[in-house]
N, C-alpha and C positions, 0 to 999 in steps of 0.2 A: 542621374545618381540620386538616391534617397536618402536624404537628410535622416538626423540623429529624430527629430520629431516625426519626422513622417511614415518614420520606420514602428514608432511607437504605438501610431494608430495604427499602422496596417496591421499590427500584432492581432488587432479584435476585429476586421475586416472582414464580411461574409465575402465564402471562394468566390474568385473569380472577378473579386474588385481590381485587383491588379495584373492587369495582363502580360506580364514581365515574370511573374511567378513559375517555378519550375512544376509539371505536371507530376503530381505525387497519385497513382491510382488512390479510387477512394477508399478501397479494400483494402489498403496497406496497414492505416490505422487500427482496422478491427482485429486484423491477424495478427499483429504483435500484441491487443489487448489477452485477446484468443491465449497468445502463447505464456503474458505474465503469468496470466492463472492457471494455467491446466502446466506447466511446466514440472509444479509439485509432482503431477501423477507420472513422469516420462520414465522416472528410473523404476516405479512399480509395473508400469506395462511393460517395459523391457524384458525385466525380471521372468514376471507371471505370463503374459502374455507372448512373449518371444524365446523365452526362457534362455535370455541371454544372462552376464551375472551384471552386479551392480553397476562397478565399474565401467562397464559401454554405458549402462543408463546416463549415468554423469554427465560422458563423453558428449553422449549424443544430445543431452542438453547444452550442456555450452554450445556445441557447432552450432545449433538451431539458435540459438541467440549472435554467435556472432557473424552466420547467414542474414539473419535479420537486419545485422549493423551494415553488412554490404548492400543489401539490395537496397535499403533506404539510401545510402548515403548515393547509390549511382542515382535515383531517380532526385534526389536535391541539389543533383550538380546545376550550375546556369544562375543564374539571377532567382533572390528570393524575397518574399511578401517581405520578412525581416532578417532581419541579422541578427546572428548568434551574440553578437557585443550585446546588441538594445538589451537581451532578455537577461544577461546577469545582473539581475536586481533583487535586493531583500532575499528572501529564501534561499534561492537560485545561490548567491554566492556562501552562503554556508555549506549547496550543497558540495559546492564546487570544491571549498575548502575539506570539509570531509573526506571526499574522494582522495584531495593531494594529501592528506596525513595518513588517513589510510594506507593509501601506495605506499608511500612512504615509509611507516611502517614494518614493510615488509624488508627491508631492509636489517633490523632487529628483530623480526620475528619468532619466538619460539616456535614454530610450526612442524611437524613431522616432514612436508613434502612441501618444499618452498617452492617449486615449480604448479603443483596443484593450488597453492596459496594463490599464484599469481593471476593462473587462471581465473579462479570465480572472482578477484578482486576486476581482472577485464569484463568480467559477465557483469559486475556492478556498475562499471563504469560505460561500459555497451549499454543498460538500459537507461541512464543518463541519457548517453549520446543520443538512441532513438528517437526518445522523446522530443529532445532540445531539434534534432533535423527535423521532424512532423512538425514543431512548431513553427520552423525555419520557413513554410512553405502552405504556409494553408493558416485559417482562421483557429483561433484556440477555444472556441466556443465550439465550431463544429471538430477539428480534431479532438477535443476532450471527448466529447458526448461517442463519438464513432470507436475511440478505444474503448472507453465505457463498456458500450454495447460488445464488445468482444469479449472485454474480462467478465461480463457479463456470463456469455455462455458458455466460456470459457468454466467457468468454476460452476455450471451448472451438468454440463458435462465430465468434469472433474467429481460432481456430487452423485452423477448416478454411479460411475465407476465405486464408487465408498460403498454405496447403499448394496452393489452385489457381491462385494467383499464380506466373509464370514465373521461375525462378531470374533472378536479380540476373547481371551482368557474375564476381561474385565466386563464384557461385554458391551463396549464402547464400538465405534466405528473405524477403521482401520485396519492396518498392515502390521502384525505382532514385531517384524525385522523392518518393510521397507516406509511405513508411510505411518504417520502418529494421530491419535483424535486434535492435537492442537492445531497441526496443519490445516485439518480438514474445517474445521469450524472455526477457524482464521481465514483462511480462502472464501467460505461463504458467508461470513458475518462481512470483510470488504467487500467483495460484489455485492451482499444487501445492501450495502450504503447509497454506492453507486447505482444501483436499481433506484434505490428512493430519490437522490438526485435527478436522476429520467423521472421520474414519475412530476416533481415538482417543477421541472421545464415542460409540463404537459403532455408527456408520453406516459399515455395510462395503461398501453401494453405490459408493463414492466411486474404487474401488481402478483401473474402468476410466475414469474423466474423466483421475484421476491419471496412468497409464501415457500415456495420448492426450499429456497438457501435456507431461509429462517428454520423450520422443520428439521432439515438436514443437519444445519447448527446444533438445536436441542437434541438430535439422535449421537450427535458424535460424543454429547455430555464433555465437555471441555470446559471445562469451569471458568477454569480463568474468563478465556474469551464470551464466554454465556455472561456471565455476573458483567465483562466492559458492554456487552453488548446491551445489558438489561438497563444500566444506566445512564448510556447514551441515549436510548429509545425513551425513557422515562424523562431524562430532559426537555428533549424536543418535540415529546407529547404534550408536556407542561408549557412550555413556551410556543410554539406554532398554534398563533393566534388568527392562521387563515384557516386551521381547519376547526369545522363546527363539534360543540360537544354528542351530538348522535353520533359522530364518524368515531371521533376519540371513542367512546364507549362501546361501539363498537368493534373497535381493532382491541380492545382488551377484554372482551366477551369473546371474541374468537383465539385471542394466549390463553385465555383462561382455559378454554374448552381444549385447545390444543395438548395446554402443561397435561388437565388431566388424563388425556387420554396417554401417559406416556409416564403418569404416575407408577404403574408395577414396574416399570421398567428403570424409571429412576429408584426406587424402593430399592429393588434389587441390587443395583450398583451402589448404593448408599451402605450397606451391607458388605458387598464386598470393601468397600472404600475403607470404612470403621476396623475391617478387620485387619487390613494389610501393612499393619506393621509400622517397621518408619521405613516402606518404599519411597522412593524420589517425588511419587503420584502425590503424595499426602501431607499435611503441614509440615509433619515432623521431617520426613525425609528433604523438604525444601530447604527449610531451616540449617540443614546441616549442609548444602547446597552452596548456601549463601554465604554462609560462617568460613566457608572452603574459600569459597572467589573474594571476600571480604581480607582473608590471613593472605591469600596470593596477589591479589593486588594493592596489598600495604608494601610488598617486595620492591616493587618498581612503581612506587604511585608519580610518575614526571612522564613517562614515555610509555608505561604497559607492557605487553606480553607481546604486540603488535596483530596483523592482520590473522585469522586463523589459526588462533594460539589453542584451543580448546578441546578441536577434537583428537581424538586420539593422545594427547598433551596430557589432560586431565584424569587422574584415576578413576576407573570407574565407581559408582557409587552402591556396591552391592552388585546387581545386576543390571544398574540402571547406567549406560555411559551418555555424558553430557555433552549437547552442541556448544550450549551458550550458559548463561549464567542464571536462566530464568528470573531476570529482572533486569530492567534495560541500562539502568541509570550505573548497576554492576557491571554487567558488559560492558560497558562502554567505557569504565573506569579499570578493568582487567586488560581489557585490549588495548587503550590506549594511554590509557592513565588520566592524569588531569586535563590533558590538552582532551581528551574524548568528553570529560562532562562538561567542560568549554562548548565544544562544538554541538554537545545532543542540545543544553540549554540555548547556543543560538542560533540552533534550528528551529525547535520546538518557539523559542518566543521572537522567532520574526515570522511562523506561521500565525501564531497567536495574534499577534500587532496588524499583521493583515486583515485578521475576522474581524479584529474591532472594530476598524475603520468601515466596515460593509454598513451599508445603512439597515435599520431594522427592518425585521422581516422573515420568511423561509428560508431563504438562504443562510444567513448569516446565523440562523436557530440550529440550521441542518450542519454546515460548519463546525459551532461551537459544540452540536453533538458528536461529531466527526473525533473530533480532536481528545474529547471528554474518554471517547472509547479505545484513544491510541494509547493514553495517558494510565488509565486506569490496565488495562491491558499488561502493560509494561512494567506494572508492579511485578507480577507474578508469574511474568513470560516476556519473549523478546523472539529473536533472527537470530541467527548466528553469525550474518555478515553484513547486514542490511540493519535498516532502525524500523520500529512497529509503522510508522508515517516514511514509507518507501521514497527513496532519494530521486525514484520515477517519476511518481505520484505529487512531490512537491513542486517539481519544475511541471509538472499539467496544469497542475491547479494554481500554482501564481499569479499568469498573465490572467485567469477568469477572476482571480481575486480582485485583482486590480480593475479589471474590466467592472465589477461589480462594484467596489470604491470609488470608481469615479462619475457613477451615474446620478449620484445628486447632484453634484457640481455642472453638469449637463442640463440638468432639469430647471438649476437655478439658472444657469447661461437663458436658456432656451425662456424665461420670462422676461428678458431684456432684448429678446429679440421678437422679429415677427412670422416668420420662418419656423416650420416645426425642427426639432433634431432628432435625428436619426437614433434609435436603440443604439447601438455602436458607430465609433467613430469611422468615420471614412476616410482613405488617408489624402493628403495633402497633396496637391499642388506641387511635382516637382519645380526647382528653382532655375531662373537661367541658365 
């Protein structure tokens, strides 16, 4: 039996340290990263490509997600690297709280189709569970990087489908009915990150997926997410003190040459942008957005509107009808009320608390940009049932947080001893 400690190191154990471990293929990880991100495009290929109508698209996303929760969960049966107990830590249990007030919610919820509510709230809670079984049974260094590399091409193949899609009215990237430019250049501004993650664990493959998103990013012209994206990369330009100033100046000698070659076309949409009125697209029509979610969640500010209150809920705004409240810290206080800015705030800063403690460096520079771009992001945009910092995505990354936390304390161990230590822990010595 493995001890409360022993469970803790196997969490960071390279496959295969514990032979007890339930055989997870290794292709499993990629395919569910594969599916976070390209899931956006399922209801448009339905649509266009199948010429089914919306409604199956939906459909047949959820089943693909809670197919996914099956097949994982058969292949985790049996003995595992760790237990599901060790990994509720820090992050991890906010996410967990969230989820229960969420559900819960649904209970009060104003929603059109409380049986749909439930739905996607199980599809939120399925890519929790995913995540937490992959960790359940393999090392969190290699299962992190191997979703990675899926959400990876995932949303690179998600990027070509955009690029042969007919410019929108605005001339932005997208689906005028099924698929938005904020999607789109949300989907590849997170896989760029995670690209640059691979790239700074010395996978230097990554550099062309990476240039493809970022491009793709700038064509979809999504402001919001461009402006988080601009000052996350300016952070971590300014601080990543492992890369030399040629390289730096050089990655901004090629935005530069990039922006301009994209100049008539941003000109263009600036144009239309100044003229359109007070559509939803434009400060003014946000404003009035906000002013809307602001008067409706002063109604119920203790409990909220609950899970799924929004769409269809919410009047439309002109011709523009709304998912979510475009701004996170509003959502979260429309949908849940106060208990919701409880929970975003101790989500967000027991991620925060984690990056601090990283010792300096790439990582903890790459992190603190990470974070900078959910934050910034979330002014002016959000999810409509999820938070910009995916409730996935937190439980992947907490155990390498910690893993990365505790390697000074290793290093210091390791000059009191005579014996080298190992990058990650190895686990322990079961007991009599």
């Amino acid at each position: 039996m493995i001890s409360r400690s022993s469970s803790r190191s196997s969490w960071f154990a390279p496959s295969g340290a514990i032979a007890t471990a339930s055989p997870v293929p290794a292709l499993l990880p990629g395919a569910v990263g594969f599916y976070f991100s390209f899931r956006v495009a399922i209801v448009l290929v339905t649509v266009r490509l199948f010429l089914r109508d919306a409604q199956t698209g939906v459909a047949a996303g959820l089943v693909c997600n809670y197919l996914l929760l099956i097949v994982i969960g058969f292949f985790s049966l049996g003995p595992a690297v760790c237990s599901l107990r060790s990994m509720v830590r820090g992050p991890v249990w906010w996410v967990l709280a969230f989820l229960a007030f969420s559900g819960a919610s649904l209970l009060w919820s104003s929603t059109v189709s409380p049986a749909a509510a439930a739905a996607f709230w199980c599809a939120m809670a399925a890519d929790v569970a995913i995540v937490m079984l992959l960790l359940r049974n393999g090392s969190a260094e290699e299962t992190g990087q191997a979703l990675m590399r899926g959400f990876i091409w995932g949303a690179c193949a998600f990027a070509a489908i955009a690029w042969l899609l007919p410019a929108q009215s605005d001339l932005r990237l997208g689906d005028e009915e099924l698929l938005g430019p904020n999607q789109i250049g949300y989907s590849c501004a997170s896989a760029f990150f995670l690209a640059q993650y691979l790239m700074s664990r010395r996978s230097r493959l990554w550099g062309f997926p990476a240039a493809f998103l970022a491009i793709t990013l700038l064509r979809s012209l999504s402001k919001t997410t461009i402006v988080a994206f601009i000052a996350a990369e300016a952070f971590i330009l300014l601080r990543d003190r492992s890369m030399n100033r040629t390289r730096k100046l050089l990655l901004i000698g090629l935005a530069l040459v990039i922006l301009v070659a994209f100049q008539g076309l941003i000109a263009s949409y600036y144009t239309i942008y100044t003229n359109a009125g007070s559509q939803a697209e434009t400060l003014t029509g946000r404003l009035g957005i906000w002013a809307y979610f602001v008067a409706e969640s002063l109604q119920q500010p203790w409990l909220g509107h609950g899970f799924h209150s929004v769409w269809k809920v919410v009047p439309p705004f002109g011709p523009f009808e709304a998912r979510h409240a475009h701004n996170e810290l509003l959502q979260q206080f429309y949908a849940y009320g106060l208990g919701g800015i409880i929970l975003m705030a101790g989500l967000y800063g027991s991620v925060f608390r984690q990056i601090r403690r990283l010792p300096g460096g790439r990582i903890k520079t790459f992190f603190q940009g990470l974070l900078i771009f959910v934050l910034v992001r979330g002014l002016a945009d959000t999810e409509p049932f999820d938070l910009s910092l995916p409730l996935w995505f937190v439980c992947l990354i907490t155990p390498v947080l910690t893993q990365w936390a505790a390697q000074p304390h290793e290093r210091q161990s390791a000059r009191a001893t005579t014996g080298p230590v190992p990058l990650v822990p190895l686990p322990e010595e079961p007991g009599p």
